[in-house]
N, C-alpha and C positions, 0 to 999 in steps of 0.2 A: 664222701668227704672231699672237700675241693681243697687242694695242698698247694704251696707256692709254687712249686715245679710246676705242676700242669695249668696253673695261670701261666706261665712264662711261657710256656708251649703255645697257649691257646694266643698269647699277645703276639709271639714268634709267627705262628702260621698265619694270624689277619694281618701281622703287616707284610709278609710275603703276598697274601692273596691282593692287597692293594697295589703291591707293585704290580703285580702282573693284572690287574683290569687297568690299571695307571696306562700302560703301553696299547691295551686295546680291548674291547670287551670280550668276554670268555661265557662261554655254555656251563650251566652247572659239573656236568661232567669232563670240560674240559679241565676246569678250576680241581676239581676234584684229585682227577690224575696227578695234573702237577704239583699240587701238597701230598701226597700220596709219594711220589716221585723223590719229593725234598726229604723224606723220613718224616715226617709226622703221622701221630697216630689215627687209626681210623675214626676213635671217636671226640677227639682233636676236629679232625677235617669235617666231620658232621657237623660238630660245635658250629665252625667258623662258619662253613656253608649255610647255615638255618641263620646265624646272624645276619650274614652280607645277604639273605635272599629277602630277610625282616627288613632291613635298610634299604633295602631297591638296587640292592648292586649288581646281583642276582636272580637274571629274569633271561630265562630262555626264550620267549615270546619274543623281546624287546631285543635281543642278542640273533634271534633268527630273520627279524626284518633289518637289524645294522645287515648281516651279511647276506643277505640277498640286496639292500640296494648298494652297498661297495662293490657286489657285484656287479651288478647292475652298470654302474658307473666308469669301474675301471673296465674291467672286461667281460664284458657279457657272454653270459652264456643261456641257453637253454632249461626248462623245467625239470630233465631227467637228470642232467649235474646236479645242479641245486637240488634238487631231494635227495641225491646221493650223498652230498656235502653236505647239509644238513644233518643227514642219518649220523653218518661219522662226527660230528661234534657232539652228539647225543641228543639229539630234540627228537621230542617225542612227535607219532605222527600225525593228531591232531595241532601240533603247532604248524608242524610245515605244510599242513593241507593248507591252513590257514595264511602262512607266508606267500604259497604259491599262488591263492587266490588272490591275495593282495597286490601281487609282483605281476598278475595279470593285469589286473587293473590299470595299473600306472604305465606298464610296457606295451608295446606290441610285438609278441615274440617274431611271429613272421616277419615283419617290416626289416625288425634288427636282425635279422637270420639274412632276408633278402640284401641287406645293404652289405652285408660281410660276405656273402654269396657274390656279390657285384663285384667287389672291390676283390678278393681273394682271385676272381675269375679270372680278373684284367693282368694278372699277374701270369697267368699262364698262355696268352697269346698265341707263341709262337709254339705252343703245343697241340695235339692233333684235341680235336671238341668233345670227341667219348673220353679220352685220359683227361683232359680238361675238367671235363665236367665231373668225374667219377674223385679227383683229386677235393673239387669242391665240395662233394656229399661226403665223402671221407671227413672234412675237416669239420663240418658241422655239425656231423656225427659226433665227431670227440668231444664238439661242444655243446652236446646235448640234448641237443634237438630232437622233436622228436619224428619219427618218421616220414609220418604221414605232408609234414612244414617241409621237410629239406625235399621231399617228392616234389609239391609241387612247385617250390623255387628251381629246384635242377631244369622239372619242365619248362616254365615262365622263362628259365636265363637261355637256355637253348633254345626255344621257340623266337624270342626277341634276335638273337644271334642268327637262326636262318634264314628270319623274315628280311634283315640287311641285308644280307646276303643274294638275296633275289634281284 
């Protein structure tokens, strides 16, 4: 039996969930948490969630391509963040296979690994070329790259730097 209190609740919690997709898109399980968070009840949160996922508000798929290409855009990083970051907002792994296949497509991990490899390099000049270089695969590293991409940009940036050199 549906009573006016838990209409109130259920009205309470979707216009909370509207504020917070208002501000930026959220993952099913992010949304979750934070009505969870607010005190509302679990099957409350179910409620709202199965409505806003009816309405299109909520869509993991569509919330894991926003956040791979914001990443993308402001600060790029690498395939092995992004499925890490993904994992933690809760997307399942056939979505983020599917993200990362797409975020192939439009990017080129290397090119934008190598250009951040470039530019990060030129910053350490006046440093000896092994700590140079070793600072640079450090940072690419964090950014997620994956090994095998920052191996052969370290190679290519040192190979180019000796060849001047000559």
């Amino acid at each position: 039996m549906v009573t006016k209190e838990s209409d109130k609740n259920r009205a309470k919690a979707k216009n909370y969930a509207y504020v917070l997709l208002r501000n930026r898109p959220r993952s099913e399980k992010e949304l979750r948490e934070r009505l969870k968070l607010k005190g509302f009840e679990d099957d409350v949160v179910d409620k709202v969630i199965a409505d806003l996922a009816k309405a299109g508000y909520v869509n993991d798929a569509k919330f894991a391509k926003f956040l791979v290409d914001s990443r993308m855009h402001m600060n790029p990083v690498g395939d092995v963040l992004l499925k890490h970051q993904l994992k933690a907002k809760g997307i399942s792994d056939a979505i983020i296979t599917s993200a990362i296949e797409d975020k192939s497509k439009a990017y080129d991990e290397y090119g934008l690994a190598l250009d951040m490899a470039r530019e990060r390099f030129a910053r350490f000049q006046k440093l000896d070329r092994r700590k140079a270089a070793k600072r640079v695969y450090d940072f690419l590293l964090r950014r997620g790259f994956k090994y095998d991409v920052i191996r052969r940009i370290i190679e290519e940036i040192t190979n180019s730097i000796n060849q001047t050199d000559i």
